[in-house]
Z-matrix of the N, CA and C atoms (Angstrom, degrees):
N
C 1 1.446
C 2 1.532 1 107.91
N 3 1.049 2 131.89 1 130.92
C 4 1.612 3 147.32 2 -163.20
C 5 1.753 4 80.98 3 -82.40
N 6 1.305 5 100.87 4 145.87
C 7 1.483 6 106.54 5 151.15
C 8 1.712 7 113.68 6 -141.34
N 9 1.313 8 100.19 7 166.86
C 10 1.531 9 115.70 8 -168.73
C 11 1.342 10 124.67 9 -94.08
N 12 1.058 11 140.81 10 160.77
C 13 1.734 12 128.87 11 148.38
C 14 1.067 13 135.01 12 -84.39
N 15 1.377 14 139.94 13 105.36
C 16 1.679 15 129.34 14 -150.65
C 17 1.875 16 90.94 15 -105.94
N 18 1.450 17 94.51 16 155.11
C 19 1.744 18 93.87 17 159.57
C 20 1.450 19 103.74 18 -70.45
N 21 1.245 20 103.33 19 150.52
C 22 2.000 21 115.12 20 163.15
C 23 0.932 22 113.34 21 -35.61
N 24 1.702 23 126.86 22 -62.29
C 25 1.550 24 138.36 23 -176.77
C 26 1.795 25 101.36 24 -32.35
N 27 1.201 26 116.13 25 -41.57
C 28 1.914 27 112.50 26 -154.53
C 29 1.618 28 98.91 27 -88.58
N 30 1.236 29 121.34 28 36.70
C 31 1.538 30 121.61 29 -168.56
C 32 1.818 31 88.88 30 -91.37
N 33 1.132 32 115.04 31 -8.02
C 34 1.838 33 92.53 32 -158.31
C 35 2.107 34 78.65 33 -104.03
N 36 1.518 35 124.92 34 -10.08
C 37 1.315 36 107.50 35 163.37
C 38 1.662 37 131.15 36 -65.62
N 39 1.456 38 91.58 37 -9.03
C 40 1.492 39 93.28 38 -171.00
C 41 1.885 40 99.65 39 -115.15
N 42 1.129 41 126.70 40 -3.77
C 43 1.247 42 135.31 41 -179.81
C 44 1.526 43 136.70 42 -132.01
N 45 1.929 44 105.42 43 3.45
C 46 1.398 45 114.86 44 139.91
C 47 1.243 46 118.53 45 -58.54
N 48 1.392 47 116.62 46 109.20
C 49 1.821 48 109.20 47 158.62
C 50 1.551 49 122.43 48 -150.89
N 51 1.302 50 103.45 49 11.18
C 52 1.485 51 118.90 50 143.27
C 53 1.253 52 119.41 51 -59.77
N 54 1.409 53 115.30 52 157.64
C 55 0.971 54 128.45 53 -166.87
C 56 1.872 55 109.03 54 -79.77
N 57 1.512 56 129.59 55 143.08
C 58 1.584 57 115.84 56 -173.03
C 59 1.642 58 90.01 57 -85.42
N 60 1.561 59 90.92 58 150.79
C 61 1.711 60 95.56 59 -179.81
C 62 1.621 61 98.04 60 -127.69
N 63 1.524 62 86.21 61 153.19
C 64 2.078 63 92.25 62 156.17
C 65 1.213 64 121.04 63 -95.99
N 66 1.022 65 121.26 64 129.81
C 67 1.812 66 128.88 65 -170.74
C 68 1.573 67 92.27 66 -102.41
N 69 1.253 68 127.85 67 131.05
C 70 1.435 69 130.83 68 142.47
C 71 1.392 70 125.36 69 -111.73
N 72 1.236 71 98.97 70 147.61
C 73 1.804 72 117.30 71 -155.68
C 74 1.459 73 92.04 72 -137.66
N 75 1.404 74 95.33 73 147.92
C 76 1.402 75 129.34 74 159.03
C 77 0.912 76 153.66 75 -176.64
N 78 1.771 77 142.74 76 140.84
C 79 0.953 78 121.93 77 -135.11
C 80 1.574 79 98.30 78 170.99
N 81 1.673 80 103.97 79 98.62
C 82 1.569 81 123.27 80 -167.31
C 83 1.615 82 125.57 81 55.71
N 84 1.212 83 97.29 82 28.23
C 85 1.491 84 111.46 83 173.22
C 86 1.863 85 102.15 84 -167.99
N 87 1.702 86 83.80 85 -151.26
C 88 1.887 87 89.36 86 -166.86
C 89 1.376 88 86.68 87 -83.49
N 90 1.323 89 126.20 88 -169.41
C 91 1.115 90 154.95 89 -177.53
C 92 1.635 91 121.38 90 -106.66
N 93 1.143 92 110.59 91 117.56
C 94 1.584 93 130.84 92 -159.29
C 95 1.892 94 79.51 93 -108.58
N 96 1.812 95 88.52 94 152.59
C 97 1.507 96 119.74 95 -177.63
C 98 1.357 97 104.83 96 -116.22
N 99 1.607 98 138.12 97 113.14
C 100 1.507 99 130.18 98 172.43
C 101 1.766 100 95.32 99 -100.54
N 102 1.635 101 109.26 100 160.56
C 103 1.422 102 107.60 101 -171.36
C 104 1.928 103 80.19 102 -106.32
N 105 1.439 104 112.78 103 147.05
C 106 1.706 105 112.41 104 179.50
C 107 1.330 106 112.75 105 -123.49
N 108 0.765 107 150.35 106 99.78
C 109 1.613 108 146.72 107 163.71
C 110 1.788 109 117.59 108 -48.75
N 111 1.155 110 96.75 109 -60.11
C 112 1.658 111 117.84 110 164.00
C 113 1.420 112 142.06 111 -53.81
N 114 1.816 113 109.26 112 72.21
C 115 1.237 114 101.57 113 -151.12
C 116 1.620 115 101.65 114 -154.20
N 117 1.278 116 129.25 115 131.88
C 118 1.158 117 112.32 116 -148.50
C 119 1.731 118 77.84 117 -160.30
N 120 1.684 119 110.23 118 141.42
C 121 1.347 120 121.75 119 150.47
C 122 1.850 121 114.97 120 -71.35
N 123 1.409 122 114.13 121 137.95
C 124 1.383 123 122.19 122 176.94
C 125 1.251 124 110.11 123 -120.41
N 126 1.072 125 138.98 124 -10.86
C 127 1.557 126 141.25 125 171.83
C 128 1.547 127 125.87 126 -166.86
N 129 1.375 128 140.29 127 121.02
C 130 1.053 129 155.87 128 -110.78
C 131 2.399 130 80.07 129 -133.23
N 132 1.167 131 116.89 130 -22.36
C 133 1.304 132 118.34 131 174.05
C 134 1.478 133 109.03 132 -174.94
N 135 1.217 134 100.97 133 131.25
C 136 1.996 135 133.09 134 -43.14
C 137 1.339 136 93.39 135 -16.11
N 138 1.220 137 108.93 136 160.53
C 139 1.684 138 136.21 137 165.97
C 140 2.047 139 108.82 138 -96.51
N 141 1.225 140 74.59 139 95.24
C 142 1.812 141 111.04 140 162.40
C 143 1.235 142 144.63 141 -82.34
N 144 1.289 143 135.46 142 106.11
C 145 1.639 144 98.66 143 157.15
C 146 1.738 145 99.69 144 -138.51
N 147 1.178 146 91.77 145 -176.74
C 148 1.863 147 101.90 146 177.00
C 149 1.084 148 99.54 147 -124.22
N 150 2.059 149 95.48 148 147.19
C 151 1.253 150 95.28 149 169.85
C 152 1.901 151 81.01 150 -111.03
N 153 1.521 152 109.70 151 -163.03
C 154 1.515 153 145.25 152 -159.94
C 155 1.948 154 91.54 153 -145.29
N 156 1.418 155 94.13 154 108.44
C 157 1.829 156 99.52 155 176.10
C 158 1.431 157 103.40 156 -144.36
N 159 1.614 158 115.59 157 123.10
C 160 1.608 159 106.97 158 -174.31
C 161 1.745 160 96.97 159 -94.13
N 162 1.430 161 89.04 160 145.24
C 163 1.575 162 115.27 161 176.59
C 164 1.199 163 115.63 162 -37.31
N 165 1.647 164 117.43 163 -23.10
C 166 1.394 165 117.57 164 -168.42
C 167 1.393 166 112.80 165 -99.26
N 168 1.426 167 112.79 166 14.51
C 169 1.484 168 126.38 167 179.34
C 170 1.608 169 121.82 168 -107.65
N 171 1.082 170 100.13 169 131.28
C 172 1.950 171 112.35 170 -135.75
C 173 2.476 172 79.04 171 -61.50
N 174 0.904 173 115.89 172 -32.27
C 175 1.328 174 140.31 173 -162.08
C 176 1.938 175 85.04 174 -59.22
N 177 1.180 176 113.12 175 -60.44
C 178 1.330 177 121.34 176 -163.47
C 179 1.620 178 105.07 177 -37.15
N 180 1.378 179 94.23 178 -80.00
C 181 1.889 180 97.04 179 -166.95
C 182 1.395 181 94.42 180 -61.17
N 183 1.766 182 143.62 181 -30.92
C 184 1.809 183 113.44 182 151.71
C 185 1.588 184 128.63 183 -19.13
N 186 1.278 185 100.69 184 -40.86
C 187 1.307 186 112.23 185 -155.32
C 188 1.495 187 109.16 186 -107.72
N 189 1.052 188 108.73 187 -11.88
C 190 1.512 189 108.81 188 172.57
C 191 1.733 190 118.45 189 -105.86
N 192 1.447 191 98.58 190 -16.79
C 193 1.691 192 108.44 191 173.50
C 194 0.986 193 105.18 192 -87.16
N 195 1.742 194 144.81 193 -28.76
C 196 1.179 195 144.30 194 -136.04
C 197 1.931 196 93.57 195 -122.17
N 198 1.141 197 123.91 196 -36.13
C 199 1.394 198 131.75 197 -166.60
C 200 1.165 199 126.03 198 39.04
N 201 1.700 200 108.37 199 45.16
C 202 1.284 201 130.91 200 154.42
C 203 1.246 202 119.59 201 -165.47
N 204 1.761 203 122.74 202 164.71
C 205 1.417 204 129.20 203 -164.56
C 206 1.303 205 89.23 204 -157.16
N 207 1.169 206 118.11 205 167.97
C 208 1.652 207 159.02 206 128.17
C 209 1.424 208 99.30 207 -50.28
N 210 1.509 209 122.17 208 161.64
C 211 1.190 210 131.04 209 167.16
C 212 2.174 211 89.37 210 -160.26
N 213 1.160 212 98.15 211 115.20
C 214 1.653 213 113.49 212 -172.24
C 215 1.707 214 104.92 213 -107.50
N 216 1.294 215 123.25 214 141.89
C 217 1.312 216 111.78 215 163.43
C 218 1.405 217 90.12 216 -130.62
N 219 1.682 218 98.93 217 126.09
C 220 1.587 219 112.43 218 173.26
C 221 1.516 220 119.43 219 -73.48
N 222 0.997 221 110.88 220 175.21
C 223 1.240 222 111.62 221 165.13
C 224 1.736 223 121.64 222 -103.59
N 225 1.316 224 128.46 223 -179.04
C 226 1.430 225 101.23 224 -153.04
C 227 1.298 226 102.17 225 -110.89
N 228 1.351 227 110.74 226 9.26
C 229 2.061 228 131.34 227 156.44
C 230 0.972 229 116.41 228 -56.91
N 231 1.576 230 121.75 229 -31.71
C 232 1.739 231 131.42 230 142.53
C 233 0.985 232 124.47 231 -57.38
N 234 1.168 233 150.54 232 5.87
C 235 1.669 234 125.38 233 -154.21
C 236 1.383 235 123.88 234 -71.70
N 237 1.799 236 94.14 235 -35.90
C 238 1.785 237 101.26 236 159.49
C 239 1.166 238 122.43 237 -49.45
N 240 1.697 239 136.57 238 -43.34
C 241 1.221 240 136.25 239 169.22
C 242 1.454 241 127.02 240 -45.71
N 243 1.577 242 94.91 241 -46.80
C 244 1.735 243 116.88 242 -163.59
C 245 1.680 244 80.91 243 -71.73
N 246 1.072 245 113.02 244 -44.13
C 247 2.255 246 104.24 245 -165.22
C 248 1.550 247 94.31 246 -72.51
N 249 1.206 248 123.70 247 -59.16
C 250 1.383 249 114.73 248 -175.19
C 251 1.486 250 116.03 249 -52.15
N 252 1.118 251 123.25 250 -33.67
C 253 1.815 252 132.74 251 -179.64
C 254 1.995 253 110.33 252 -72.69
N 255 1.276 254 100.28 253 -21.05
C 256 1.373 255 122.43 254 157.16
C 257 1.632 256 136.89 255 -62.95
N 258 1.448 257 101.22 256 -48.19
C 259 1.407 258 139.37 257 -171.99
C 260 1.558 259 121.13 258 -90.94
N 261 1.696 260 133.40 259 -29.41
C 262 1.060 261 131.70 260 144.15
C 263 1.515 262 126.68 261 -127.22
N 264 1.493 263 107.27 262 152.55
C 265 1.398 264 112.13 263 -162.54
C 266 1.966 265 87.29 264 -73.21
N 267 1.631 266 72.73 265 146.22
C 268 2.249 267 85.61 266 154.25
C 269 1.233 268 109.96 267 -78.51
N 270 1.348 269 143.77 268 -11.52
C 271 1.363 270 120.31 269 174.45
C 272 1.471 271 119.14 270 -58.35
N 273 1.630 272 112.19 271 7.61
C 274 1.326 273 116.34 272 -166.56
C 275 1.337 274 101.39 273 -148.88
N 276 1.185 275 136.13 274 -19.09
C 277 1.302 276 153.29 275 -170.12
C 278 1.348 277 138.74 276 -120.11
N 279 1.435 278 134.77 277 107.44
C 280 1.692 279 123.86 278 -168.30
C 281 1.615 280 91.90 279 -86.17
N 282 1.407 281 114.39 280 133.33
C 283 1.100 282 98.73 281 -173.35
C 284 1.590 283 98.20 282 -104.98
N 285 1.178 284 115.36 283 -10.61
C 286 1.566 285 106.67 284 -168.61
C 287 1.540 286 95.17 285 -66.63
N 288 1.707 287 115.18 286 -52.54
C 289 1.144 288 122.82 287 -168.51
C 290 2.190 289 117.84 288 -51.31
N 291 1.086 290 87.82 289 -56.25
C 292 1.773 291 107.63 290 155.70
C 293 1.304 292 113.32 291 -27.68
N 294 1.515 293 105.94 292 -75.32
C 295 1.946 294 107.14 293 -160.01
C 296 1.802 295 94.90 294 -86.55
N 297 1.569 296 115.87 295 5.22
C 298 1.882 297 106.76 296 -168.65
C 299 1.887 298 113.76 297 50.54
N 300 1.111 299 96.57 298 43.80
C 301 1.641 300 110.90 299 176.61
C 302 2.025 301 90.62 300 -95.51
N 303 1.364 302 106.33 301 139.86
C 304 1.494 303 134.07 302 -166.04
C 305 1.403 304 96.59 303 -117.99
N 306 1.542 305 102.25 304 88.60
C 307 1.879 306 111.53 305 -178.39
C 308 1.848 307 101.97 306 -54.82
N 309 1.301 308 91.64 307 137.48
C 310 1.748 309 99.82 308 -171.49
C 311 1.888 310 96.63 309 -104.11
N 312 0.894 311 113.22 310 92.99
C 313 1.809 312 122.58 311 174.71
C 314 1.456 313 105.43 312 -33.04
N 315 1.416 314 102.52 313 129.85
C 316 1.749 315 101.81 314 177.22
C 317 1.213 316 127.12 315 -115.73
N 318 1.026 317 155.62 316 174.11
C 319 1.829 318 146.12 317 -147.70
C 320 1.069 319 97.35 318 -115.22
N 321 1.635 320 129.60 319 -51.41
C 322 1.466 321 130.88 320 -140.45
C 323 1.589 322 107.19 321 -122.26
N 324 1.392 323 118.10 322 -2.05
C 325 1.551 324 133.54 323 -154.44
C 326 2.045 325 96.32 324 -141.57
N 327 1.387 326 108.92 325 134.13
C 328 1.724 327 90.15 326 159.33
C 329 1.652 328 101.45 327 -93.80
N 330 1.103 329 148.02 328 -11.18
C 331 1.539 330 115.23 329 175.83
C 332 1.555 331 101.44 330 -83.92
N 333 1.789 332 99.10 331 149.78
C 334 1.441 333 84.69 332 -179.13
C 335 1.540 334 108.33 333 -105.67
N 336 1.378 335 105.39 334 -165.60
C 337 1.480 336 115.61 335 -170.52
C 338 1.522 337 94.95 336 -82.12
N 339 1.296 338 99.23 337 171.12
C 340 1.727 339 127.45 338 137.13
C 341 1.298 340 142.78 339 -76.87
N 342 2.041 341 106.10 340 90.88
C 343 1.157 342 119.92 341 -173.06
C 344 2.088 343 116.25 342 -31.43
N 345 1.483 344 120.45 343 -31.71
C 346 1.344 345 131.38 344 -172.15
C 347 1.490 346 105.57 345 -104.21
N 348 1.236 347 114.08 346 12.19
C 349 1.624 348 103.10 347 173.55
C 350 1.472 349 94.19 348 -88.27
N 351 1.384 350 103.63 349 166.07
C 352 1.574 351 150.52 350 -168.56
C 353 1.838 352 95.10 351 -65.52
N 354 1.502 353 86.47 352 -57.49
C 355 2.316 354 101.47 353 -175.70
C 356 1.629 355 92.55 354 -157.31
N 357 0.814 356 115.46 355 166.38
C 358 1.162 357 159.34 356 163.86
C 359 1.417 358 141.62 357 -111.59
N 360 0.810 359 127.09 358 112.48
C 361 2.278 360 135.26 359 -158.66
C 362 1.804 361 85.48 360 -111.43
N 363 1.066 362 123.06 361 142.49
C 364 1.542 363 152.87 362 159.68
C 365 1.593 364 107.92 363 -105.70
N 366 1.526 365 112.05 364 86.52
C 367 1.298 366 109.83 365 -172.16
C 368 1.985 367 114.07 366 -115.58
N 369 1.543 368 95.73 367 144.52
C 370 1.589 369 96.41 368 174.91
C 371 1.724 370 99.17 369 -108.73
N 372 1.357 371 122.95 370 140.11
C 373 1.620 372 114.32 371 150.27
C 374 1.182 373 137.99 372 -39.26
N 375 1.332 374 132.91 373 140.65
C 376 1.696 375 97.78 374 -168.01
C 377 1.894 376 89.86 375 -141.43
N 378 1.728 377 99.98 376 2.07
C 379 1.470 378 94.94 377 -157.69
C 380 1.826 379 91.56 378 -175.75
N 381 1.634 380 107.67 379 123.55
C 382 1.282 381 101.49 380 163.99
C 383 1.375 382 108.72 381 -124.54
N 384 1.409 383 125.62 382 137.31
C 385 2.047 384 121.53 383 158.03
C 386 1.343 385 100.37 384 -132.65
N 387 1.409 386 107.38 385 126.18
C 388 1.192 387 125.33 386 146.88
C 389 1.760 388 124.84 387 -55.88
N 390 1.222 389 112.19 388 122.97
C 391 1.452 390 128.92 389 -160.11
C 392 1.633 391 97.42 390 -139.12
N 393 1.510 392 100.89 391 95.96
C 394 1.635 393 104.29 392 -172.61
C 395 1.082 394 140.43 393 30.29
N 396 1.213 395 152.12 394 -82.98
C 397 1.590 396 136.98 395 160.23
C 398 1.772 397 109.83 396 -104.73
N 399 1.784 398 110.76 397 24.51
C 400 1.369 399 86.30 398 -172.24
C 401 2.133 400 87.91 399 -135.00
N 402 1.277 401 130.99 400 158.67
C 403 1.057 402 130.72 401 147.66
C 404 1.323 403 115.59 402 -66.48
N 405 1.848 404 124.03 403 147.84
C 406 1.209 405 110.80 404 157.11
C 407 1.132 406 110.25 405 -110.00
N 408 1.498 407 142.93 406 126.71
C 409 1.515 408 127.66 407 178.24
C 410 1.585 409 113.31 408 -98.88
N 411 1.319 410 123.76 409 97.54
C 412 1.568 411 108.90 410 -175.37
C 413 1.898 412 94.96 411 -70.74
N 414 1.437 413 101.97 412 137.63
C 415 1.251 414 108.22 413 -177.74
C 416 1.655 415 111.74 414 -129.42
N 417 1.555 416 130.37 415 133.45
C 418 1.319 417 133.24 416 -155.99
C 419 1.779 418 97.42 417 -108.22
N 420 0.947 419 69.94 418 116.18
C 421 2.020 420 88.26 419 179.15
C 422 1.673 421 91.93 420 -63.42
N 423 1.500 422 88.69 421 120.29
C 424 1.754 423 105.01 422 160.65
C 425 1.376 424 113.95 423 -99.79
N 426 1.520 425 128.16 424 -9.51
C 427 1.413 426 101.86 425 -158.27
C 428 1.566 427 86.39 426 166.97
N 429 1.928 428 117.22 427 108.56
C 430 1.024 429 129.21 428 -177.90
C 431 1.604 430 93.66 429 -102.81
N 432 1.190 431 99.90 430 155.02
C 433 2.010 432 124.27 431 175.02
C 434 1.407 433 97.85 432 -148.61
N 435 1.543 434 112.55 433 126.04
C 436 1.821 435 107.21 434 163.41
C 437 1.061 436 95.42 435 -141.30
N 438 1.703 437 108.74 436 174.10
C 439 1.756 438 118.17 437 179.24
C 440 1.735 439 102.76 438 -74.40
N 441 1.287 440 114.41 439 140.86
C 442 1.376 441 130.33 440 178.15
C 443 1.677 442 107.37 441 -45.01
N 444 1.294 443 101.25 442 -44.29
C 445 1.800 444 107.22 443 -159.50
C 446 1.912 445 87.81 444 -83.05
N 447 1.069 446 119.73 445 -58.19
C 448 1.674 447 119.22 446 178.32
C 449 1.225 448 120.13 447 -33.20
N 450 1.570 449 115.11 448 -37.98
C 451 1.586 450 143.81 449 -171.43
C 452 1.977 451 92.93 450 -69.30
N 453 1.355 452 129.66 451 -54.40
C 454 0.991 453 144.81 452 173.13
C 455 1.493 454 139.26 453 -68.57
N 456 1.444 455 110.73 454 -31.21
C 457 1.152 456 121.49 455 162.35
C 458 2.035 457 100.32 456 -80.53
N 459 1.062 458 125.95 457 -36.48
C 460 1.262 459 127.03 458 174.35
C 461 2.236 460 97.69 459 103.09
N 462 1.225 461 93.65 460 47.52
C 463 1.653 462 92.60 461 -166.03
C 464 1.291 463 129.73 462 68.38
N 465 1.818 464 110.59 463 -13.86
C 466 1.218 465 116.06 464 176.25
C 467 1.127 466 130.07 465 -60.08
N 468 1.450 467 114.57 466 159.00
C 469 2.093 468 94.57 467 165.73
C 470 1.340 469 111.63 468 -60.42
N 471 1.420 470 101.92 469 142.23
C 472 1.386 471 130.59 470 172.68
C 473 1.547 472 115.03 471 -82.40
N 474 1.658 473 142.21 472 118.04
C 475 1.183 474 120.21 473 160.86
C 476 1.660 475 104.72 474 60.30
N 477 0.971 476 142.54 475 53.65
C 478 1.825 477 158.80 476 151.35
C 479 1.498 478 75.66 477 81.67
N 480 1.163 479 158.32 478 19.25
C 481 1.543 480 137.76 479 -158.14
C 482 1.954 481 103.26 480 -106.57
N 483 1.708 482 113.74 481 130.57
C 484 1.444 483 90.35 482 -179.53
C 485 1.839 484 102.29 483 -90.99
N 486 1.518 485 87.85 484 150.04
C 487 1.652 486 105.95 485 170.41
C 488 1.366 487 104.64 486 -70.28
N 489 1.340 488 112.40 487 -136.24
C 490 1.544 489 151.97 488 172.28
C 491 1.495 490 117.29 489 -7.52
N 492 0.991 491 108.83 490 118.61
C 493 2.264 492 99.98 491 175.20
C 494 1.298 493 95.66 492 -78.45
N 495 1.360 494 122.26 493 165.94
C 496 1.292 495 156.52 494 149.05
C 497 1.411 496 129.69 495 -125.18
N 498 1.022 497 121.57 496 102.90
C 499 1.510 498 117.74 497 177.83
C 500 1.177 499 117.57 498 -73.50
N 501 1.374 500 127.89 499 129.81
C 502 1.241 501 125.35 500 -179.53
C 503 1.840 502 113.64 501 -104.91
N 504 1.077 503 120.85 502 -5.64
C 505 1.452 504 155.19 503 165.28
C 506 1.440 505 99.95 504 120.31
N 507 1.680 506 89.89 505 -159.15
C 508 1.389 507 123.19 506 -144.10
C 509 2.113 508 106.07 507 13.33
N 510 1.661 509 102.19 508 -120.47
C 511 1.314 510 95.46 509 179.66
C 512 1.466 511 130.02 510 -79.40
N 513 1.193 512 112.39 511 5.26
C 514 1.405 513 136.81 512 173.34
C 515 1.595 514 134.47 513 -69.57
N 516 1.463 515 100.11 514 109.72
C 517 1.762 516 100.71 515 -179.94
C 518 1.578 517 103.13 516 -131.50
N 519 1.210 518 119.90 517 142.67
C 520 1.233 519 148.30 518 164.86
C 521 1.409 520 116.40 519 -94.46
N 522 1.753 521 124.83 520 122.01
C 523 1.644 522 113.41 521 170.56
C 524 2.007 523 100.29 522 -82.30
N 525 1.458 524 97.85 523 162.61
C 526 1.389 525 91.72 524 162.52
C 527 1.738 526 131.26 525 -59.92
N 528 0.751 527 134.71 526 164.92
C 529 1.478 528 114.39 527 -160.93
C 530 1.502 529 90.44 528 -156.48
N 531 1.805 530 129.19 529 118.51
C 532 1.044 531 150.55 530 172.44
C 533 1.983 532 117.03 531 116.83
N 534 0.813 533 107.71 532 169.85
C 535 1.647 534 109.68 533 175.17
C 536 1.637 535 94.61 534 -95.48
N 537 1.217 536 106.99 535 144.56
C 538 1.614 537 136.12 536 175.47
C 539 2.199 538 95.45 537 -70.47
N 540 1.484 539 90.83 538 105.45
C 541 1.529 540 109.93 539 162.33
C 542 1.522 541 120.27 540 -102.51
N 543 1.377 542 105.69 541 158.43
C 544 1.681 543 106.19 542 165.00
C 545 1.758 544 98.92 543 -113.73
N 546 1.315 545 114.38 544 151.88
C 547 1.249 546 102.30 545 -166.12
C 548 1.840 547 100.13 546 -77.49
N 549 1.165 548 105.93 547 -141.67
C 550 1.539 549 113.34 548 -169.68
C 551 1.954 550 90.95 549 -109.55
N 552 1.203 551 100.98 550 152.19
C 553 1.308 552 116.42 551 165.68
C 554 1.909 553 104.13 552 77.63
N 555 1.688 554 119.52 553 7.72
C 556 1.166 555 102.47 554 170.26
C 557 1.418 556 115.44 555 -108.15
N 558 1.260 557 97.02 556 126.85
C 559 1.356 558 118.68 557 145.01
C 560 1.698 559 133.60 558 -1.62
């Protein structure tokens, strides 16, 4: 197989493969939607993960004044939403109202979820570092919600149907593509 030379910068094209999420934030107003690529579980106990949010994203100081978010994974019947929720700031924009997303009220968090996401994370801040042009916020899941049938397929496609976005950058998204297997011989 031939291989290429990439600049350094294109490392997150070959190592996005989480799923893109909507984070909602808020904090002395309504609640703004950022689209995240950057998002990774860090501990399984406590239950963790980080997201990656640059400072220059109206969402950030939401999320760092407020010390909590939503964390949504859409489904990939959105993808126009998830790119558009990407593409303009809320300092100018309702986005729930925009994409017709049905805020899902949350117990443990005041921004709420996304009635059409996949699941839903109930998250507090627990930890911020700045890591060159991006924040990392490790954030401690208070309080998971997902769709019944998503819960069952295991996020997989359902019936030939793809789940989950993936951004692969710039304008580029990929759905997940196959049903969730265990290989042979596990346990």
């Amino acid at each position: 197989m031939a291989k290429i030379e990439l600049a350094p910068s294109s490392f997150a094209r070959v190592l996005n493969c989480g799923p893109t999420i909507l984070a909602v934030a808020q904090y002395g107003g309504p609640p703004n939607i950022v689209t995240l690529s950057w998002c990774s579980p860090v501990s399984l106990e406590p239950p963790l993960v980080m997201i990656a949010v640059s400072p220059r994203r109206y969402s950030h100081a939401l999320i760092a004044d407020s010390g909590e978010l939503t964390l949504n994974v859409p489904p990939w019947s959105r993808l126009a939403e998830v790119h558009f929720c990407g593409t303009v700031s809320g300092r100018d924009v309702d986005k729930f109202a925009e994409c017709d997303f049905e805020p899902l009220p949350s117990l443990t968090v005041a921004p709420p979820g996304i009635g059409e996401a996949l699941a839903t994370l109930e998250c507090g801040v627990e930890a911020a570092h700045t890591a060159g042009d991006h924040t990392m916020f490790i954030c401690r899941v208070r309080r998971l919600v997902a769709d019944e049938e998503a819960v069952r397929e295991r996020f997989g496609p359902g019936f030939g149907e793809p789940t989950t976005i993936h951004h692969l950058g710039g304008n580029y998204y990929a759905p997940l593509g196959g049903p969730a297997v265990e290989p042979e011989g596990t346990r």
